[in-house]
C-alpha positions in Angstrom: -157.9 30.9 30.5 -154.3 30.7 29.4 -152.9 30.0 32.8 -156.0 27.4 33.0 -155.0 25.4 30.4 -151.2 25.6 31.1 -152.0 24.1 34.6 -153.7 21.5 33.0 -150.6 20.6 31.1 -148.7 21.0 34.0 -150.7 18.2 36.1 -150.8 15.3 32.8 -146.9 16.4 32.4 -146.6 15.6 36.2 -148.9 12.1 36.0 -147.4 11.0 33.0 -143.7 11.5 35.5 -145.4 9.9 38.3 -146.2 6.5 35.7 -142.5 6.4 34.1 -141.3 6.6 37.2 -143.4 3.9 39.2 -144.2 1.8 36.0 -143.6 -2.0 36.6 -141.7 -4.0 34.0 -142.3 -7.4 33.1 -139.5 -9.8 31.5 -139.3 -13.2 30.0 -135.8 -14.9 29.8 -135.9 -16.4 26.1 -132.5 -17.3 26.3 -129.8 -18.1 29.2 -126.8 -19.8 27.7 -123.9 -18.7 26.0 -122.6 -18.6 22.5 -122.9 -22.2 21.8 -126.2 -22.2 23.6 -126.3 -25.7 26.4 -126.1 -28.4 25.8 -122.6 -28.1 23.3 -123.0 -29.4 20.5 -121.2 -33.3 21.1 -120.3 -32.4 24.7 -120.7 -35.6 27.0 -120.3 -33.4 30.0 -122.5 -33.9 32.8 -123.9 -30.8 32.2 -124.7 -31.1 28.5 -126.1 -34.6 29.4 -128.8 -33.2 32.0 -132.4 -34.1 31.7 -133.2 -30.8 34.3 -134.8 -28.5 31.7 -133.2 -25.6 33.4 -129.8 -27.0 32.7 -131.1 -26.4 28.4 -130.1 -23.2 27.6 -130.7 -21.4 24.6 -128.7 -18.4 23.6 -129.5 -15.0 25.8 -132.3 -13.2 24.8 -135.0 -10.6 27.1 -138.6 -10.3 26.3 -139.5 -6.5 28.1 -143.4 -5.3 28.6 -142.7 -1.8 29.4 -144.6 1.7 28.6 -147.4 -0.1 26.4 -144.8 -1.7 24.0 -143.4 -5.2 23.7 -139.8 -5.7 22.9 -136.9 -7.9 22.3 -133.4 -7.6 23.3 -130.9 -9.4 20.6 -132.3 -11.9 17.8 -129.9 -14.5 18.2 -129.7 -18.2 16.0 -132.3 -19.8 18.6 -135.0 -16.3 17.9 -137.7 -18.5 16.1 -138.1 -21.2 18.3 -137.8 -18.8 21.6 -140.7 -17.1 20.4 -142.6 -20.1 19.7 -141.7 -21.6 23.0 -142.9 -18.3 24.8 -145.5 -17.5 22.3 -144.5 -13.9 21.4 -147.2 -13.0 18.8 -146.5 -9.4 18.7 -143.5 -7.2 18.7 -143.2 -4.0 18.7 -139.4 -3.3 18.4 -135.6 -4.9 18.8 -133.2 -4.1 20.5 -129.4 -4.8 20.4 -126.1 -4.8 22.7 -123.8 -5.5 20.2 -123.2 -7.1 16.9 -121.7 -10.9 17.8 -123.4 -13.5 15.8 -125.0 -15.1 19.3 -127.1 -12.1 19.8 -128.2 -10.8 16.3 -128.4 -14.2 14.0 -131.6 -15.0 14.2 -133.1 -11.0 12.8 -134.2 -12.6 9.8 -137.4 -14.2 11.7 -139.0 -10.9 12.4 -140.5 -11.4 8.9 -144.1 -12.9 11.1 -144.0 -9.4 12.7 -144.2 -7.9 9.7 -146.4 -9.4 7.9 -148.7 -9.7 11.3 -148.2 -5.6 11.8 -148.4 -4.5 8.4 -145.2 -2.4 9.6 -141.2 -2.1 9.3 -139.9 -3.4 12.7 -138.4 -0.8 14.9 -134.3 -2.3 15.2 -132.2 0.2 18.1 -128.9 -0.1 17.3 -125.5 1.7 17.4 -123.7 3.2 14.1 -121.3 0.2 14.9 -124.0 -2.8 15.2 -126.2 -0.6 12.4 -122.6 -1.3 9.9 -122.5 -5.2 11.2 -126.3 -5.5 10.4 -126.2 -4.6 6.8 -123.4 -5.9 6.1 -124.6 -9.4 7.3 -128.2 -9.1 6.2 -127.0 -6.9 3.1 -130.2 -8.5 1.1 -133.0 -7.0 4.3 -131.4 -3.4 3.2 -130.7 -3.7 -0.8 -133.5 -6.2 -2.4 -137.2 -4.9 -2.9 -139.2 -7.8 -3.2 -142.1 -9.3 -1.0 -141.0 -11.4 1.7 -137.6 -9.9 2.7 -137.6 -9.0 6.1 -138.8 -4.7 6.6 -136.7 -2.9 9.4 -136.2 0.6 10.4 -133.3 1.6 12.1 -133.0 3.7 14.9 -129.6 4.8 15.7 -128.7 4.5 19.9 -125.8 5.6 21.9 -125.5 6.6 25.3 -128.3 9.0 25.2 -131.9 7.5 26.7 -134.5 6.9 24.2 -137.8 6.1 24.0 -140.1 3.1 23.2 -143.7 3.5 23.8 -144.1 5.1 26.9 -141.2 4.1 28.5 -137.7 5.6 28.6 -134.2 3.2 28.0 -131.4 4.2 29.4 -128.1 2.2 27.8 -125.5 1.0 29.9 -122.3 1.2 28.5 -119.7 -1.4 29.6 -117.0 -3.5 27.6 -117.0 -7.0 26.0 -112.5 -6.8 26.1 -112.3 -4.2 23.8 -115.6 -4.0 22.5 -118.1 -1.9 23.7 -121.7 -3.1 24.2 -125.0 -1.7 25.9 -126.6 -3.0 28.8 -130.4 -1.1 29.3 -131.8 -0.2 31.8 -135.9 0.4 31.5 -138.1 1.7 34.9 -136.6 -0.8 37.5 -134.9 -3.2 35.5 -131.1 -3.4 34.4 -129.5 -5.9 31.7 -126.3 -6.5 31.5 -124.6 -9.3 29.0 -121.4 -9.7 27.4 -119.5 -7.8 30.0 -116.3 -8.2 32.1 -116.3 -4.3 32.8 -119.2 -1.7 33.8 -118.3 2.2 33.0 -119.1 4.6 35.5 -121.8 6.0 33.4 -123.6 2.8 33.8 -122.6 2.4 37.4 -124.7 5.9 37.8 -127.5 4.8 36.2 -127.8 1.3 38.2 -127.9 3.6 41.5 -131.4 2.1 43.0 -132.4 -0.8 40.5 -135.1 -3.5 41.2 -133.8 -6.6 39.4 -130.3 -6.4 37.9 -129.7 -9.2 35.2 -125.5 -9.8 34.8 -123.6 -12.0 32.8 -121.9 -14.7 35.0 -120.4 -17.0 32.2 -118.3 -19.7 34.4 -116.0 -20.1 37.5 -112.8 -19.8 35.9 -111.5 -16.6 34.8 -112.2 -15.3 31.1 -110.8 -12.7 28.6 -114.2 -11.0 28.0 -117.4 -12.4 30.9 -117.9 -12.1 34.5 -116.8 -15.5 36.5 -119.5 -16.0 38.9 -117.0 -14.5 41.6 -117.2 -11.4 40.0 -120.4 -10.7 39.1 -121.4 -11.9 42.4 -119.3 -8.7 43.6 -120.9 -6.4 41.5 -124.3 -7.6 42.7 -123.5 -7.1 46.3 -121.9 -3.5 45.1 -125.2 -2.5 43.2 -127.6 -4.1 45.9 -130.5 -4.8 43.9 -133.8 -6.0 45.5 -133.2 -9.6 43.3 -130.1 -10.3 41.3 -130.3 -12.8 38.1 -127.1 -14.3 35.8 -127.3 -15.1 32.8 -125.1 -15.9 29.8 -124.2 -18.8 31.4 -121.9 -21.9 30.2 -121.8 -25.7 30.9 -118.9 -25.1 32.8 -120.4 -23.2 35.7 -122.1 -26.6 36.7 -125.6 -28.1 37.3 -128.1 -25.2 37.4 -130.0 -26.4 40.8 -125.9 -27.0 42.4 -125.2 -23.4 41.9 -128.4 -22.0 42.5 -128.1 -23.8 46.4 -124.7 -21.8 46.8 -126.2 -17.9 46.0 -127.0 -15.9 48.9 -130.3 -14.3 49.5 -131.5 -12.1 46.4 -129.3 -13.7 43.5 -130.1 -16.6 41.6 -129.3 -18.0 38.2 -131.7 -17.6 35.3 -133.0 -20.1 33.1 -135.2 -20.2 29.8 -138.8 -19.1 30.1 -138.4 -17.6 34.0 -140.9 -14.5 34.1 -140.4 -11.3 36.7 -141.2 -8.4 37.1 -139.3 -5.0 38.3 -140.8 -2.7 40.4 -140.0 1.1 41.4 -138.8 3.6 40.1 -136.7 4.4 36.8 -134.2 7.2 36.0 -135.7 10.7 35.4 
């Protein structure tokens, strides 16, 4: 009877394997652009002046369908009006890469979660961006009164964790000097804010579906990928489709660049939906 039942366990241990492994994730590009979002603020460039919707870019953010659960990926300034444009109704957790204002600004808005859920919002975070968070939203963590905005924090380093049913595996790589988390979830890698990849995420890359990279402009910069370079690491990580994102006015006209990109690399732009396929890390 014992060995029975132990072999039953066995075989939903192996299926539930078998589902992380092949589980498809689906993504929606909330945001594209970088810090000061496109069009600038007073810019007359051509760029900023474009009526092409996909040269309107707000700042980066990742909706992720993956193992039953529904999550974000940085809350930046442009957070409410991304979820009203892609009509996210439900959320089941946040995630962040790292504590600039562009990418957490906007946590304040989970409040609609909230009070839609009946629950504190799940917020996966570093010691380092945990610090930045209440120290910037010092009312969410010290006022008891109805309304504020109810998180939980889950502390993340470099060790995978779980959301719903599916496994994340951070991507450590650095911002200059700072160090911020790309994830990778089943057969999908994200990757902003970055002008180097650790060898730690260069591991866990090995045999991704759709790589998402931060390809900021052509000329050289203290802390992004040019397009040069991240156009390097694409062809070194040899993903099945490549997408850049944090991308600035001065790259050029969205449809101009996309006509140079070889085969399997394209630019991203607000409100493009994929989906990885394959397998994830075990």
């Amino acid at each position: 009877m014992l060995i029975s039942v132990l072999g039953l366990f066995q075989q939903m241990y192996e299926m539930n394997r078998a589902y992380l492994w092949f589980m498809e994730v689906e993504f929606t590009f909330l945001g594209t652009g970088t810090s000061q979002g496109v069009p600038i603020i007073g810019c007359a460039c051509e760029v900023c002046q474009s009526e092409n919707t996909r040269d309107q870019r707000l700042r980066v953010s990742l909706w992720v369908k993956a193992g039953g659960a529904t999550v974000v990926i940085d809350t930046g300034p442009d957070f409410r009006q991304q979820c009203l444009r892609a009509r996210v109704d439900a959320l089941d957790a946040v995630v962040f890469t790292h504590e600039h204002k562009d990418h957490v600004a906007g946590l304040d808005d989970i409040r609609p979660f909230n009070f839609r859920s009946r629950k504190d919002m799940p917020v996966f975070a570093t010691e380092r961006v945990e610090q930045a968070l209440q120290r910037e939203f010092k009312y969410i963590f010290e006022a008891d009164y109805p309304g504020v905005p109810r998180v939980q924090l889950h502390r993340i380093a470099e060790e995978p964790f779980a959301i719903g049913d599916a496994r994340w595996w951070p991507l450590p790589v650095l911002h200059h000097k700072l160090p911020v988390l790309g994830f990778r979830i089943g057969g999908l890698a994200y990757i902003t804010d970055a002008n180097q990849l650790s060898p730690l995420a260069l591991e866990r890359l090995d045999g991704v579906d759709v790589l998402v990279l931060n390809a900021l402009r052509r000329e050289s910069h203290i802390s992004h990928f040019t397009l040069e370079q991240a156009l390097e690491w694409a062809s070194k990580i040899g993903a099945r489709q490549t997408y850049f994102t944090h991308i600035s006015h001065q790259l050029g006209f969205h449809d101009s660049v996309n006509a140079e990109l070889p085969d399997g690399v394209a630019l991203a732009y607000d409100g493009l939906v994929g989906t990885a396929h394959g397998v994830g890390l075990d």
